[in-house]
TIMI-2910 file (N, C-alpha, C, CB; in pm, 1 decimal, decimal comma, always signed):
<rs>
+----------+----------+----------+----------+----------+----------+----------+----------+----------+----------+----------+----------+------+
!      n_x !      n_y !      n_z !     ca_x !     ca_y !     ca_z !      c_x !      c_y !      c_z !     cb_x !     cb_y !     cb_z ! resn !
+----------+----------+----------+----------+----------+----------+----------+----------+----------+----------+----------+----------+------+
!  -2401,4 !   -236,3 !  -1103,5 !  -2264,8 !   -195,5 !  -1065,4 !  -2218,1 !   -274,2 !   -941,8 !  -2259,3 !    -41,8 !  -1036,8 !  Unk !
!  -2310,5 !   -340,2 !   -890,7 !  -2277,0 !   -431,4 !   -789,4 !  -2150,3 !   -550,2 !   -803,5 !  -2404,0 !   -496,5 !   -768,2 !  Unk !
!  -2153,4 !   -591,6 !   -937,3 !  -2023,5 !   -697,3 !   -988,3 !  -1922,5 !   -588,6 !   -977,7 !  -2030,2 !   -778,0 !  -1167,5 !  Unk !
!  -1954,1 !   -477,1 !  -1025,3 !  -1826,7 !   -408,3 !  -1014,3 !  -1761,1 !   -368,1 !   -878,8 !  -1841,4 !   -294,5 !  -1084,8 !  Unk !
!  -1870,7 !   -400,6 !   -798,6 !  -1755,7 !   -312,6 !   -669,3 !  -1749,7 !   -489,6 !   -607,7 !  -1858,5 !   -130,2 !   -507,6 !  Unk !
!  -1779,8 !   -571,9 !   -639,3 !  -1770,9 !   -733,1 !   -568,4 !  -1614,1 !   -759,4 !   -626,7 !  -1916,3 !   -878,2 !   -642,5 !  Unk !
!  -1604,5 !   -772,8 !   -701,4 !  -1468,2 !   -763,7 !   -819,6 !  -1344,3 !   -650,9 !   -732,3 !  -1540,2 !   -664,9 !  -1017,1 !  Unk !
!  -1376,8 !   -560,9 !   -723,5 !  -1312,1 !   -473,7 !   -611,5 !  -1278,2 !   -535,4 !   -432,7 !  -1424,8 !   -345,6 !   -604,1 !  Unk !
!  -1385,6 !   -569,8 !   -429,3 !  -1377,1 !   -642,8 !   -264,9 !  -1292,8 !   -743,6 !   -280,2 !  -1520,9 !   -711,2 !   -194,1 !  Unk !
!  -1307,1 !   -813,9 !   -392,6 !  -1256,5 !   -970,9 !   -385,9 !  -1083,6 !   -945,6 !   -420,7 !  -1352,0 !  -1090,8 !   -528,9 !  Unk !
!  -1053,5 !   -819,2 !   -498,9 !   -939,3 !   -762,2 !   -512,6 !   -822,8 !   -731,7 !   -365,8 !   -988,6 !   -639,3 !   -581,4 !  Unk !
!   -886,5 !   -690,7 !   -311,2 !   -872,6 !   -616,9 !   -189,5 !   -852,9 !   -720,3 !    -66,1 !  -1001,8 !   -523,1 !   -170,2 !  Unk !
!   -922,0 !   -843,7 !    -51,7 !   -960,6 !   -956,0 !    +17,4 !   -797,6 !  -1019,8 !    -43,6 !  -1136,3 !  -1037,2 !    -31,6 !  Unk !
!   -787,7 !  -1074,5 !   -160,7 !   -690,8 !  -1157,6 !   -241,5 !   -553,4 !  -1077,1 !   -184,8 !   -720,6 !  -1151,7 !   -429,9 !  Unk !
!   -561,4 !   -949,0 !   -192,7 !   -411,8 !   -862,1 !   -160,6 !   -390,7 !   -878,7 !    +12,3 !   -428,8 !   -656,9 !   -210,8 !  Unk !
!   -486,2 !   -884,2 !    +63,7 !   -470,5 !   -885,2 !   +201,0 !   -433,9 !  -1019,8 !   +261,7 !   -588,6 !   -836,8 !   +258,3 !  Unk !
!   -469,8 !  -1147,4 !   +175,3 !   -469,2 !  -1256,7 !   +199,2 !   -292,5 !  -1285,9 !   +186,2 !   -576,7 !  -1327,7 !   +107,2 !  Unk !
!   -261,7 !  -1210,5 !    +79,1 !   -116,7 !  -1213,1 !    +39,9 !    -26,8 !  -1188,9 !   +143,1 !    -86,9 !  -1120,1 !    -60,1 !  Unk !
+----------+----------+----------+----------+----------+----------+----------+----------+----------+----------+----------+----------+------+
</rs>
């Protein structure tokens, strides 16, 4: 479940970058 919450971070990282 680790891809799954990396996939989440990288979500979160990408929106903030915005």
């Amino acid at each position: 479940e680790l891809e799954r919450r990396r996939e989440e971070l990288e979500s979160l990282l990408i929106a903030d970058h915005v």
